[in-house]
C-alpha positions in Angstrom: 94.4 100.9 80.9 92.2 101.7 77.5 93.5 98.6 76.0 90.6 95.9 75.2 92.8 93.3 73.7 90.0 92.3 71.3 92.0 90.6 68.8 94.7 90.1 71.4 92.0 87.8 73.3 90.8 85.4 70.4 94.8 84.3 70.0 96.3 84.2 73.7 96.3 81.1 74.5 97.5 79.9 71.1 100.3 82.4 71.4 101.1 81.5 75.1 101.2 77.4 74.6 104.7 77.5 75.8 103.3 78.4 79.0 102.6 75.2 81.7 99.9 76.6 83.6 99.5 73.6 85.6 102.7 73.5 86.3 103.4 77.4 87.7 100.4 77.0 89.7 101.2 74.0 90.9 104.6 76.0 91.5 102.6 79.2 93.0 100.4 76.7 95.1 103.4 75.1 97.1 104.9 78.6 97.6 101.1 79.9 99.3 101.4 76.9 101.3 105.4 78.0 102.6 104.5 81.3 103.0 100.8 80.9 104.5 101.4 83.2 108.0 99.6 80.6 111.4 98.7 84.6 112.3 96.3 85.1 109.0 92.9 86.6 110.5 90.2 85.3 108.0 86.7 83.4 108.5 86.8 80.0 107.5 85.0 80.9 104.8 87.3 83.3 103.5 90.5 81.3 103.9 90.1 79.1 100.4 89.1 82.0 98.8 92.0 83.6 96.1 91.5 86.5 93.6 93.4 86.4 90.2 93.9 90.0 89.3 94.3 90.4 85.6 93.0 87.0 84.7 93.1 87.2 81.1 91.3 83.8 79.5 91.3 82.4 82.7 94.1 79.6 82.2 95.4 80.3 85.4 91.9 81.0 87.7 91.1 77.7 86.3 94.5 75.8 87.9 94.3 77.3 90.8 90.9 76.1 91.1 91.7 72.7 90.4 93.8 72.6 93.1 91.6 73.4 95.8 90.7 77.1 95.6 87.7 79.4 95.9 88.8 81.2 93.0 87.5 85.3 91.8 89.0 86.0 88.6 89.4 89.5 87.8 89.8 91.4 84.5 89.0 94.4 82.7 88.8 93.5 79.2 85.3 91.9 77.9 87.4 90.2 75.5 89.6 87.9 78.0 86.7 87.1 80.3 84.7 86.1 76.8 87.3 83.3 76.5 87.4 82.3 80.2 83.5 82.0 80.5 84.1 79.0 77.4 87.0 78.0 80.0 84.4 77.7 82.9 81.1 76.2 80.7 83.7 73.5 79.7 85.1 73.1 83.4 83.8 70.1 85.5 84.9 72.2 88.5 81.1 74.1 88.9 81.1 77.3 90.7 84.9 77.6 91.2 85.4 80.5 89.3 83.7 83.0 89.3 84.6 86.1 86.7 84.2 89.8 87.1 85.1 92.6 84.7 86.5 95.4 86.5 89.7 97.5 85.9 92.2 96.4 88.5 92.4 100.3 89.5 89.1 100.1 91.2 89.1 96.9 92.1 85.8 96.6 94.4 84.8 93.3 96.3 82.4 92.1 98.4 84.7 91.2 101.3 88.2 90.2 101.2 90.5 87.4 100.2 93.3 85.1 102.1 95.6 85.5 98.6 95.9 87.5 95.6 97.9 86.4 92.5 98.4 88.9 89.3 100.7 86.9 87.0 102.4 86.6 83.6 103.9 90.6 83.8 100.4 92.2 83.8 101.7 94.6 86.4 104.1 96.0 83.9 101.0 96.7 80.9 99.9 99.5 84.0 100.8 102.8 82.3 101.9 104.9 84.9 103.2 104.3 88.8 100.4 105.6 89.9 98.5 103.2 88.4 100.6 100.1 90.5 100.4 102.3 93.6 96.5 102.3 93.4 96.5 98.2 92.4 98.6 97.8 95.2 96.3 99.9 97.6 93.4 98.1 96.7 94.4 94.8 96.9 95.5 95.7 100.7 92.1 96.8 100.9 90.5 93.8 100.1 93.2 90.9 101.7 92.8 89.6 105.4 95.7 90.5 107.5 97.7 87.6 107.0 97.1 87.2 103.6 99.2 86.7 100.3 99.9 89.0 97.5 102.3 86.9 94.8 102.7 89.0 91.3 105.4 88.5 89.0 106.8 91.4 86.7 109.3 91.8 83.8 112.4 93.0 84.6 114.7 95.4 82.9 117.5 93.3 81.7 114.2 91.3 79.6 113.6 94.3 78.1 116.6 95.4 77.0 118.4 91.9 76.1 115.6 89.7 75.1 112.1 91.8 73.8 114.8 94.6 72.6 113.8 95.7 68.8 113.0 92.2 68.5 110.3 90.4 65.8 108.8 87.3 66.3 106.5 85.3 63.6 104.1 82.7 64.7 102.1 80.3 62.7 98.9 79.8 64.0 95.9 77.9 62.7 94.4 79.7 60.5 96.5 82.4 61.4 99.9 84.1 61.3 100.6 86.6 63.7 104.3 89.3 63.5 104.9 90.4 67.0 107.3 93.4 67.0 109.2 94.7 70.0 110.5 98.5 69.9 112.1 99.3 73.0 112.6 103.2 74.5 116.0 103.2 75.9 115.0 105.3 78.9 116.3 104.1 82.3 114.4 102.9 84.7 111.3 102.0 82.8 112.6 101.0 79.8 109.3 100.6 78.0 108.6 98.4 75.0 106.0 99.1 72.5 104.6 95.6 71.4 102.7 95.3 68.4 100.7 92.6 66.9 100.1 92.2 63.5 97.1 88.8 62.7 97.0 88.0 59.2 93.3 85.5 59.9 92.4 83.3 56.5 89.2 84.2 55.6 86.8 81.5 53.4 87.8 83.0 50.2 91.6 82.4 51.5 92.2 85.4 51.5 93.9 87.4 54.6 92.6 90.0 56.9 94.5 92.3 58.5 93.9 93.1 62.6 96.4 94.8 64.5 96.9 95.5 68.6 98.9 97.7 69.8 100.3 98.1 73.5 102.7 98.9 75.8 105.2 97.1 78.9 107.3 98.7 81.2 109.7 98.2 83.9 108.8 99.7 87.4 112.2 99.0 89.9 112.0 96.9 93.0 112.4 100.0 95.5 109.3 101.4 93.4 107.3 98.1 94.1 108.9 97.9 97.5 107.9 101.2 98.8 104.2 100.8 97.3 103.7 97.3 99.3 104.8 99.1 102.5 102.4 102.0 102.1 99.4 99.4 101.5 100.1 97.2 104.4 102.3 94.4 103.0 106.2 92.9 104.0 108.0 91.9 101.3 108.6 88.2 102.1 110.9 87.3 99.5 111.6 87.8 95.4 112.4 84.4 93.3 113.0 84.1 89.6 109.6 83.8 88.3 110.5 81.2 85.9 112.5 78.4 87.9 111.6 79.9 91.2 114.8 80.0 92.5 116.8 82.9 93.5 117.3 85.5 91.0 120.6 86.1 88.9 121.7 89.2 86.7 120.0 87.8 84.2 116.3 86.8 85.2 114.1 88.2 83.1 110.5 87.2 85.4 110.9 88.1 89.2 108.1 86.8 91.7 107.3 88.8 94.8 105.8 87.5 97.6 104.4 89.6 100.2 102.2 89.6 103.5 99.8 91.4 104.8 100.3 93.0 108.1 98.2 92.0 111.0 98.8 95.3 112.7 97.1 97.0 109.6 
């Protein structure tokens, strides 16, 4: 993953205001709390702790936290973790957060974690399989037996029916920002090429032009499936990722939810 998401950074979270992050963790918070295993081997002060893989601005880590948790926040662009330090110095949660920049690839702690989350389809921005099958591996490496792994990822019929070829215009303050879709048709990935065009008003009010460029794909559940088994999880369940329910034809988010195995 080359990508910084330099410019992408300084507009996320005005371009992702639809999102209720209280709300999905809230959401992701009750489904730990279904799922937690009475088996999960931790010491007690390991169990509250919970890693956010690919924790852009930290929107999310921060949630979590306020509900309770030890939280790590992980991500490999200095840009993101820029705007989720301003996230923390404003948070009256002190110390529950803390950020690291690593690449998710080699993700390297200092001892392991009763639940991993890696939300909002950053799965699908890894370029390659091999890539998820080495995020999965380490994040076995790194969980207790017992432990959670939740991710959500896009699915295909998203890509093809909703993000295909599509362009969407947003007016930001003191900014607008084209995002343009163009989808390769190519079964099973079906990858998207997203581009973002920010038009920021300068003093003079004048525009400048900054552009980011990156890519989503589609990796199929037997993929995903097969790469939790070789890294030591069960595949608990999959929900739609937006209501949470079961998913239809037509879900465009799914959430997995898997365990790791004691016996590993």
């Amino acid at each position: 993953m080359t990508e910084s998401y330099g410019v992408f950074a300084d507009y996320y979270d005005a371009l992702t205001q639809n999102v209720n992050y209280a709300a999905r963790a809230a959401a992701i918070h009750q489904l730990i709390t279904v799922y937690t295993s009475e088996k999960l081997v931790a010491c007690e002060n390991d169990r509250g702790l919970l890693l956010d893989l690919a924790c852009g601005t930290g929107s999310f880590s921060e949630e979590m936290a306020k509900l309770g948790w030890e939280v790590i926040g992980v991500d490999g662009s200095d840009d993101m973790l820029m705007q989720a330090y301003e996230k923390r110095a404003e948070s009256p949660l002190v110390g529950a957060v803390q950020y690291l920049r690593q690449d998710m690839r080699k993700l390297d702690l200092y001892g392991t974690v009763s639940v991993t989350l890696c939300m909002l389809d950053s799965i699908n921005h890894l370029p390659a399989a091999t890539d998820v099958r080495q995020v999965f591996s380490r994040v076995g490496l790194f969980t207790n037996p017992g432990g959670l792994f939740l991710f959500d990822v896009n699915t295909a019929y998203k890509h093809c029916n909703v993000l295909k070829d599509q362009c969407f215009v947003y007016d930001l303050p003191d900014c607008f920002c084209v995002w343009q879709n163009q989808l390769a048709d190519k079964a099973p990935h079906y990858p998207v090429q997203i581009r973002l065009d920010f038009f920021a008003r300068q003093q003079n009010q004048t525009y400048r032009r900054m552009s980011e460029v990156f890519t989503e794909q589609i990796y199929p559940h037997e993929m995903l499936q097969a790469y939790l088994a070789e890294s030591g999880f069960s595949l608990l369940n999959v929900l739609d990722g937006d209501s949470f329910d079961a998913p239809t034809e037509t879900s465009q988010r799914l959430l997995y939810i898997a365990r790791k195995d004691t016996e590993t």
